[in-house]
C-alpha positions in Angstrom: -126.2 5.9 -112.6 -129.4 7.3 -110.8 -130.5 3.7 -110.4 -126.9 2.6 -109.1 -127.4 5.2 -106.5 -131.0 4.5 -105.7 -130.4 0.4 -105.1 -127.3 1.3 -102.9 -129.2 3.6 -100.5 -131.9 0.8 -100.7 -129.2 -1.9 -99.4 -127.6 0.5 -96.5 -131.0 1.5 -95.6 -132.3 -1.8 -95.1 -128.6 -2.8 -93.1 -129.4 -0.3 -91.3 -133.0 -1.4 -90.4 -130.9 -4.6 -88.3 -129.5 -5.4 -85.3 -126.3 -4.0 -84.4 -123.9 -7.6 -84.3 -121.7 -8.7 -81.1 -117.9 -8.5 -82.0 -116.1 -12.1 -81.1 -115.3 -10.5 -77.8 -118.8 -9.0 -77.2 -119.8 -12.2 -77.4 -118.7 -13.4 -73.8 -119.7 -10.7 -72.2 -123.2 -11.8 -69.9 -125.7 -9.6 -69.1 -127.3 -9.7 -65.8 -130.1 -8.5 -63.4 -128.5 -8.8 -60.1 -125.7 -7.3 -59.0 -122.3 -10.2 -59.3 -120.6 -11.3 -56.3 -118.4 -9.4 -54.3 -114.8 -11.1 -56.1 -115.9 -9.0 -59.2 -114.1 -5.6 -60.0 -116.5 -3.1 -61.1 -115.2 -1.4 -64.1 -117.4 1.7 -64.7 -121.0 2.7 -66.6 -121.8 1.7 -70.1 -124.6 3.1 -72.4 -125.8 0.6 -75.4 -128.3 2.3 -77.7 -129.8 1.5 -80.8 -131.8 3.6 -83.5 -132.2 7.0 -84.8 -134.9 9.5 -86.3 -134.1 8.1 -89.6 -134.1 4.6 -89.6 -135.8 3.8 -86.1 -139.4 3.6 -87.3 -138.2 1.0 -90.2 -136.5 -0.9 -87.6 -138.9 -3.9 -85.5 -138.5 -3.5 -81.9 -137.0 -6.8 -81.3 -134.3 -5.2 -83.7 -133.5 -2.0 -81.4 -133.7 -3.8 -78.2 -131.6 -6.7 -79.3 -129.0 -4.2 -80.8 -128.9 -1.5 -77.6 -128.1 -4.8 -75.7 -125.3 -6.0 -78.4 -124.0 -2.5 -78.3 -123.6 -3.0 -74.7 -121.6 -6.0 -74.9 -119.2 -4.7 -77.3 -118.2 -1.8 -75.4 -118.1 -4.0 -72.1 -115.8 -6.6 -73.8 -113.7 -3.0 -75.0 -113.3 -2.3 -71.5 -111.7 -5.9 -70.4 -115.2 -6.8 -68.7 -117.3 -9.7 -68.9 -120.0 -9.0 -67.1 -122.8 -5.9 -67.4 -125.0 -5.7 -64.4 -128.3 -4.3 -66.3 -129.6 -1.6 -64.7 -132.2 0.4 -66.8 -133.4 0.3 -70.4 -135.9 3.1 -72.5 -137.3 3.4 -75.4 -138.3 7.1 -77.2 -140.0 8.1 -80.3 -138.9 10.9 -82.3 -142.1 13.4 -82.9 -144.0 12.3 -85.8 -143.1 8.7 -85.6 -145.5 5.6 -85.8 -143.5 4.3 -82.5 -140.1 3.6 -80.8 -137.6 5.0 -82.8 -134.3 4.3 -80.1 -133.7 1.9 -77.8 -131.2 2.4 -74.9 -129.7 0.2 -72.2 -127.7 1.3 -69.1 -125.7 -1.2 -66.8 -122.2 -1.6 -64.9 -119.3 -3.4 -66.6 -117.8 -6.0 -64.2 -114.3 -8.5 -64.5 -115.4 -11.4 -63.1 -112.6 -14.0 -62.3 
């Protein structure tokens, strides 16, 4: 039973360790640098983020910055956009960690026609 237990919390710790996925509609959502054209509809703020105390310093950087931005998208695409206008993104470290534990991304959400 012990051992059950033990290779479960392996396999969700090591899920856990990847990228957060796109959903289908997350998927067509673009992220950009510059602000898009005047036609689009701004929708409001959005906050992707990626990583914890617990699993961030298992999880590559490529991993938490790739997620925070997929995080992003999904939310966007939940709001009816298709467009996030990226505006900042940051990376922290929990004390005690070997490096970047989180990985956040701020931007607009915009309906582009």
């Amino acid at each position: 039973m012990v051992a059950k237990m033990t290779a479960a919390m392996a396999v969700l710790f090591l899920v856990s360790c990847s990228a957060i996925s796109t959903t289908q509609k997350g998927k067509s959502v673009e992220l950009v640098t510059v602000k898009p054209p005047g036609n689009c509809k701004p929708l409001g703020d959005v906050v992707g983020s990626q990583g914890n105390w617990i699993t961030g310093d298992y999880t590559s950087n490529k991993n938490l910055l790739i997620g925070a931005r997929n995080d992003l998208r999904n939310q966007a695409a939940e709001m009816g956009g298709n467009f996030v206008w990226v505006q900042d993104s940051s990376n922290t470290n929990a004390w005690g960690s070997t490096g970047t534990t989180n990985t956040t991304v701020l931007g607009v959400v915009y309906r582009c026609e």
